[in-house]
C-alpha positions in Angstrom: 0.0 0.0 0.0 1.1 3.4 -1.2 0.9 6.5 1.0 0.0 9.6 -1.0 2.0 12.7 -1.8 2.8 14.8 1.6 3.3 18.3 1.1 5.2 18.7 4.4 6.1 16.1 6.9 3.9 13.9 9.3 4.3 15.2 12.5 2.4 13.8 16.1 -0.1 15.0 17.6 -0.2 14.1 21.4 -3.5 13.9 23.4 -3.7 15.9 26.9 -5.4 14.7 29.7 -8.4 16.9 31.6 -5.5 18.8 33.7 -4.0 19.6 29.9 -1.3 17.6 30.4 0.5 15.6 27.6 0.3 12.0 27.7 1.9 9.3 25.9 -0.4 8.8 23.5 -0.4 10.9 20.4 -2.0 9.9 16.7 -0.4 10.6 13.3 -0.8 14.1 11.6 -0.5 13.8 7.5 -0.4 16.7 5.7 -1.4 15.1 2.3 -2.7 16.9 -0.8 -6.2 15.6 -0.9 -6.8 16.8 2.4 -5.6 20.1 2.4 -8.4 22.9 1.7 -8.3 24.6 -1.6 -7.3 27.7 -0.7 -4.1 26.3 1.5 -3.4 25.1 -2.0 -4.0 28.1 -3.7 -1.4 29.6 -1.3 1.5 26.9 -1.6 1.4 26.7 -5.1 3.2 29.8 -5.0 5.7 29.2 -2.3 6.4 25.5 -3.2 7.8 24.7 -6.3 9.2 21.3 -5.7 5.4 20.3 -5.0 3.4 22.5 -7.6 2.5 19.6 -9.9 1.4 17.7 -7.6 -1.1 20.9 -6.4 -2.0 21.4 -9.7 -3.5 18.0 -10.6 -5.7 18.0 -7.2 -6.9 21.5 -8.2 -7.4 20.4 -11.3 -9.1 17.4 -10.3 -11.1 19.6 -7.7 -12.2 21.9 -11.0 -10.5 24.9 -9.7 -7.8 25.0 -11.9 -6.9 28.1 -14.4 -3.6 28.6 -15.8 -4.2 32.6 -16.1 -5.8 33.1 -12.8 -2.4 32.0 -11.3 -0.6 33.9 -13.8 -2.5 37.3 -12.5 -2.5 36.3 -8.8 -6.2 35.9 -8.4 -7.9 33.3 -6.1 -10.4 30.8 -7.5 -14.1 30.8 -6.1 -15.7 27.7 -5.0 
């Protein structure tokens, strides 16, 4: 089984009891591309360009895609 493209590394998060203390137990954080919001995507496809195609085909797959709208530094609407 494949994981899927990560823009930025998995990272933990740890659960905190009533007193808001950390404990020992923490689940794993996966900043992937199909579950980042459109317009976080909108904004790192600007700032990284190691992972723009991979941000272009999920906002192309999303239908928010247009090649001049990115050229003139306009957000998409949806």
């Amino acid at each position: 089984m494949n994981m899927p493209s990560k823009i930025k590394p998995s990272t933990k998060e740890y659960k905190r009891d009533r007193n808001n203390r950390m404990t020992n137990q923490f689940t794993w954080k996966h900043y992937t591309v199909s579950g980042t919001s459109t317009e976080d995507l909108q904004k790192l496809y600007k700032t990284l360009p190691r992972k723009r195609n991979i941000i272009e085909k999920e906002l192309v797959k999303r239908g928010c895609w247009d090649r001049d709208i990115y050229n003139k530094n306009k957000a998409c609407d949806l």
